[in-house]
C-alpha positions in Angstrom: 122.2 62.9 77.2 121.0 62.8 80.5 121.3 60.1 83.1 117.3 60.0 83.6 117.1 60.0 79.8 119.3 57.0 79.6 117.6 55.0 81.9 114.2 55.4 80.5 115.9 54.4 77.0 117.5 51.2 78.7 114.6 50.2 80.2 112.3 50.7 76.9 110.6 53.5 77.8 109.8 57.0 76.5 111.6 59.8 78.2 108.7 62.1 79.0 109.1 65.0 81.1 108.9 64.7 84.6 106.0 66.5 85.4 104.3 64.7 82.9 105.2 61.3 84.1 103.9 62.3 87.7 100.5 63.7 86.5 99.8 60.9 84.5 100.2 58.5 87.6 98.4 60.8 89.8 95.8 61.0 86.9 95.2 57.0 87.5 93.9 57.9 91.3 90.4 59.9 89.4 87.6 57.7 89.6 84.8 57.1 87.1 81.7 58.6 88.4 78.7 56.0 89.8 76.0 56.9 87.8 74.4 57.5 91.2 76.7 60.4 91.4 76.2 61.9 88.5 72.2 61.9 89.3 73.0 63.5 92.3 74.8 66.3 90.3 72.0 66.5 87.6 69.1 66.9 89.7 70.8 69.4 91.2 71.8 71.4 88.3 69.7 75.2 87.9 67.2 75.2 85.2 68.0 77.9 82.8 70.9 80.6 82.4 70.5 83.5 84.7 71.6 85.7 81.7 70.7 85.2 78.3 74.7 84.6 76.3 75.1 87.4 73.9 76.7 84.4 71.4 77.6 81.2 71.7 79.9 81.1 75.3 82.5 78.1 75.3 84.6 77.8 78.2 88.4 75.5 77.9 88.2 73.6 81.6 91.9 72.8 82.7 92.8 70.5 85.4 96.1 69.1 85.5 97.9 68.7 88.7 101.1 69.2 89.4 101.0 67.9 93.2 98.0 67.0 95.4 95.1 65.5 93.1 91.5 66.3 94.2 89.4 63.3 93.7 87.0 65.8 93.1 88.3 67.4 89.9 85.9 64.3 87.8 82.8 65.3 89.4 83.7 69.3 89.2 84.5 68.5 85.2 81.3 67.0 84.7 79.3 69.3 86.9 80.4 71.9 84.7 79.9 70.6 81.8 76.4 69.6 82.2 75.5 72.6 83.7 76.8 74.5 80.7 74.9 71.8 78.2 71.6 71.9 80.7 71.5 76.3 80.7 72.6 76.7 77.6 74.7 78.9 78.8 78.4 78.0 77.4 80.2 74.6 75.9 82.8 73.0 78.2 85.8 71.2 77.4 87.8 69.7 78.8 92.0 69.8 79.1 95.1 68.8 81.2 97.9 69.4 78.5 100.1 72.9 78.4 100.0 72.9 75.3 96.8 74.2 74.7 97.2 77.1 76.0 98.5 79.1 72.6 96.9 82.2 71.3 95.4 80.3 68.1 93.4 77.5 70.7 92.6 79.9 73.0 90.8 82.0 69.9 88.2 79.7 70.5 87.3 80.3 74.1 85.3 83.3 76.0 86.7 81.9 79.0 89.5 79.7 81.4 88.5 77.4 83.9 90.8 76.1 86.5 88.8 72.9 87.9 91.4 72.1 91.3 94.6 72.7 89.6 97.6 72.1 91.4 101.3 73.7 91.5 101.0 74.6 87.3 104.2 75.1 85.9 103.9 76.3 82.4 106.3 75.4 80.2 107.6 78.7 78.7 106.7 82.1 78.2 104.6 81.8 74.9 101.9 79.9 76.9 102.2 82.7 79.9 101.9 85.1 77.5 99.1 83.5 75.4 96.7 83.2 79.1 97.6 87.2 79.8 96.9 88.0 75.8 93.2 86.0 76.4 92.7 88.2 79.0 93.5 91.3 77.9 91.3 90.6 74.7 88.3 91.3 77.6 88.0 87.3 78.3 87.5 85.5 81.8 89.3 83.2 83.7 87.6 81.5 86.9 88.6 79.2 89.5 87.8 76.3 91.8 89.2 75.9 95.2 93.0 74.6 94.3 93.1 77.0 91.3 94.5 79.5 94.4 96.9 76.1 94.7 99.4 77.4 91.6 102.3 79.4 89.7 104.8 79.5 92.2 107.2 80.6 89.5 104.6 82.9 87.9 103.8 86.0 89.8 101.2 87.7 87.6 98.9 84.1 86.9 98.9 84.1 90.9 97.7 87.8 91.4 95.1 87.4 88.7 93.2 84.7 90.8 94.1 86.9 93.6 95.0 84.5 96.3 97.8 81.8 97.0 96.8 78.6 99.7 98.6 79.2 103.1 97.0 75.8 104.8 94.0 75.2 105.3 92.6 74.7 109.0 89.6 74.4 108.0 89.0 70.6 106.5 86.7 68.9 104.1 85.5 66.9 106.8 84.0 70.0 108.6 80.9 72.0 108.6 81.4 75.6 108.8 79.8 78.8 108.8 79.5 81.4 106.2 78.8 85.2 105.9 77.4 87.0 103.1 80.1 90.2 102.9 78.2 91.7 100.2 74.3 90.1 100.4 72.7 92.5 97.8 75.3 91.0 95.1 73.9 89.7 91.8 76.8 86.5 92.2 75.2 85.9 95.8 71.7 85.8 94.7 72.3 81.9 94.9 71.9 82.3 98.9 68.8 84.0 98.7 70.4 86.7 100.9 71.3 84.5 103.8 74.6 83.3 105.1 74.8 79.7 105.1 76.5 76.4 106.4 78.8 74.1 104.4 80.9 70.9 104.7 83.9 71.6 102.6 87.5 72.4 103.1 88.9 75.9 103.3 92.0 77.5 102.7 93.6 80.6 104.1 95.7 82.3 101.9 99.6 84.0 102.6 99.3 87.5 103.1 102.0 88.4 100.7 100.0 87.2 97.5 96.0 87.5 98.8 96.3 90.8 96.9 92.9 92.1 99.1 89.7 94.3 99.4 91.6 96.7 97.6 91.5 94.6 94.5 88.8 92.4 94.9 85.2 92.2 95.2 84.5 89.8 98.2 81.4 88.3 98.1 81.4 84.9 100.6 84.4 84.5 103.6 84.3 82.4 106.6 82.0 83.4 109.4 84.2 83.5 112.5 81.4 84.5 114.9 80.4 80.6 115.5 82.4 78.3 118.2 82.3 75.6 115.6 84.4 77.5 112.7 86.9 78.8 115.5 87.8 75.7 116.9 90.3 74.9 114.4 92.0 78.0 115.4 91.5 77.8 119.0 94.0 74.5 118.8 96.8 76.6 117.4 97.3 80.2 119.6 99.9 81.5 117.1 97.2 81.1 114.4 94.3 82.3 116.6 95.8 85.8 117.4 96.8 86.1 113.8 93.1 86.1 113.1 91.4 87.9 116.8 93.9 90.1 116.9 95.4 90.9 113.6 91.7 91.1 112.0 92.2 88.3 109.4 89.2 87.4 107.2 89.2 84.1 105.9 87.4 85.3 102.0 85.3 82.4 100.1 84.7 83.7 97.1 85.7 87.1 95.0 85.7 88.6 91.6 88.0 91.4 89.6 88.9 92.8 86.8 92.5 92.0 85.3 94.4 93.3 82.6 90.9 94.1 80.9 89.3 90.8 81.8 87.0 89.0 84.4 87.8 86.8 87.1 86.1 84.4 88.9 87.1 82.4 91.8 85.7 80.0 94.7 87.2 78.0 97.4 84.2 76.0 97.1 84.9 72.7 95.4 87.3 70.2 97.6 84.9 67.8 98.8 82.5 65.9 95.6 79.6 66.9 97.5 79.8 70.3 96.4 78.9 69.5 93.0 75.5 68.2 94.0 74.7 71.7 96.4 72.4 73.5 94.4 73.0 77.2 95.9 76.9 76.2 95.2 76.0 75.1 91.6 74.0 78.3 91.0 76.9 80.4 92.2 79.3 78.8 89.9 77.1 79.3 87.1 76.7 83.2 88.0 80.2 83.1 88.3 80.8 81.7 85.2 78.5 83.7 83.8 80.4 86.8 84.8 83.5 85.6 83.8 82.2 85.2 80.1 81.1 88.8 80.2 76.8 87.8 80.4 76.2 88.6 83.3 76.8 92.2 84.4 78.4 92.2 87.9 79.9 95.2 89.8 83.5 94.3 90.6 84.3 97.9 92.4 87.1 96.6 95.4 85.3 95.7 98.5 87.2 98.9 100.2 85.7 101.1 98.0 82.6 100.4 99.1 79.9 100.6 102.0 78.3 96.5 102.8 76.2 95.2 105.2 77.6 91.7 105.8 74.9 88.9 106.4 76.0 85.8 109.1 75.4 82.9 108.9 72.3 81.2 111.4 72.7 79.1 114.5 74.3 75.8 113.8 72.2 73.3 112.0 
């Protein structure tokens, strides 16, 4: 038996795993919502689907953490489950356990929803293999912001989002600018064709897991034309000729196809007061849509194609 294991017996205790022990304290720092919150995040919630579901769509929304905790991840669960129950367009429920992801629970879902995970770790290859099986059955999986945060120790899960947090300069108590790469995009339509401003906080992504425009349809990045969103940079030379010299784009938002599925994914999501935009709750939902195969999106790689990218205006 193991010394840990003999402590926790001494002291009365059940010897849960680690990891479990830690989420279920950082699980203590999620906060009820005020009911003025969540009135915030209904009023702002679209009206109607922006596809018609081809069957009844229910999507399993995951959002353990492994390290950092978003305070966010209570508003983002119920954002998306009312805006599922408001459109009509899918179910949502909610999860934080490993275990549900087996082939026979997953039977039951048209998508996967990672609401700010952080650092998974699943547990063993049945449950890898159960998330690439969904997939390959022509299911989605989408992300919010941390979802890019995970499977260190899982190669594939981390090149299906498509991206793997590197930092992020750019912090939730910032406004920053954002371009349109591809304005003309049926997931952009939220943005009415205009690039837009946005107080959240932005990662960048390492360079040796952002698998790129060669794989992914980029749809919303950082708009490095304005003094505002370069002045995190312009504090840190080493990072600022990385990204005026080397030609780094900072990208937002993307989808692909994976293994014969759809995925989703946003950086849009740290700070609670994304879940009451309305262009950012109409982007998720097209998205989402997308994801559970309703609404037809073209997800030809951004370097196979010709754009006109849209900036965003003059600072508000």
């Amino acid at each position: 038996m193991k010394k840990y294991t003999m402590i926790f017996l001494a002291l009365g205790l059940a010897a849960a795993p680690l990891g479990q022990a830690a989420w279920e304290n950082g699980k203590k720092r999620l906060k009820p919502l005020t009911d003025d919150t969540k009135a915030k995040v209904l009023a702002a919630l679209p009206a109607k689907a922006t596809a018609k579901p081809k069957k009844p769509r229910r999507i399993l929304v995951f959002y353990r953490c492994e390290t950092f905790v978003h305070g966010s991840i209570v508003a983002g669960n119920f954002a998306m489950q009312e805006l599922g129950r408001k459109t009509g367009a899918f179910t949502a429920d909610l999860a934080d356990e490993y275990s549900v992801f087996n082939k026979a629970n997953l039977e039951k879902y048209d998508a996967i929803l990672f609401n700010n995970t952080t650092s998974l770790a699943l547990e063993n290859d049945d449950q890898r293999n159960a998330i690439l099986g969904f997939v390959g059955q022509g299911k989605g999986v989408a992300g919010i912001h941390a979802a890019s945060d995970n499977f260190y120790r899982w190669k594939t899960g981390a090149r299906m989002i498509g991206g793997q947090f590197n930092g992020h300069p750019w912090g939730g108590g910032g406004t920053w600018s954002f371009k349109l790469d591809d304005p003309k995009h049926i997931l952009n339509q939220a943005f009415k064709g205009r690039g837009f401003w946005h107080k959240d906080e932005i990662y960048q992504y390492k360079p040796e897991t952002y698998v790129g425009g060669d794989k992914l349809r980029v749809l919303v990045s950082l708009d490095l034309n304005t003094e505002q969103t370069m002045k995190p940079l312009n504090r840190n030379e080493g990072l600022k000729k990385q990204y005026t010299e080397g030609g780094r784009t900072v990208p937002v938002s993307w989808i692909r196809t994976f293994e014969g599925g759809r995925v989703f994914y946003t950086n849009l999501g740290h700070n609670a007061s994304t879940y009451w935009s309305p262009a950012v709750l109409q982007h998720y939902l097209d998205g989402l849509q997308y994801a559970l195969g309703d609404l037809r999106a073209d997800a030809t790689p951004s370097s196979k194609i010709t754009r006109e990218e849209v900036l965003a205006p003059p600072a508000p």
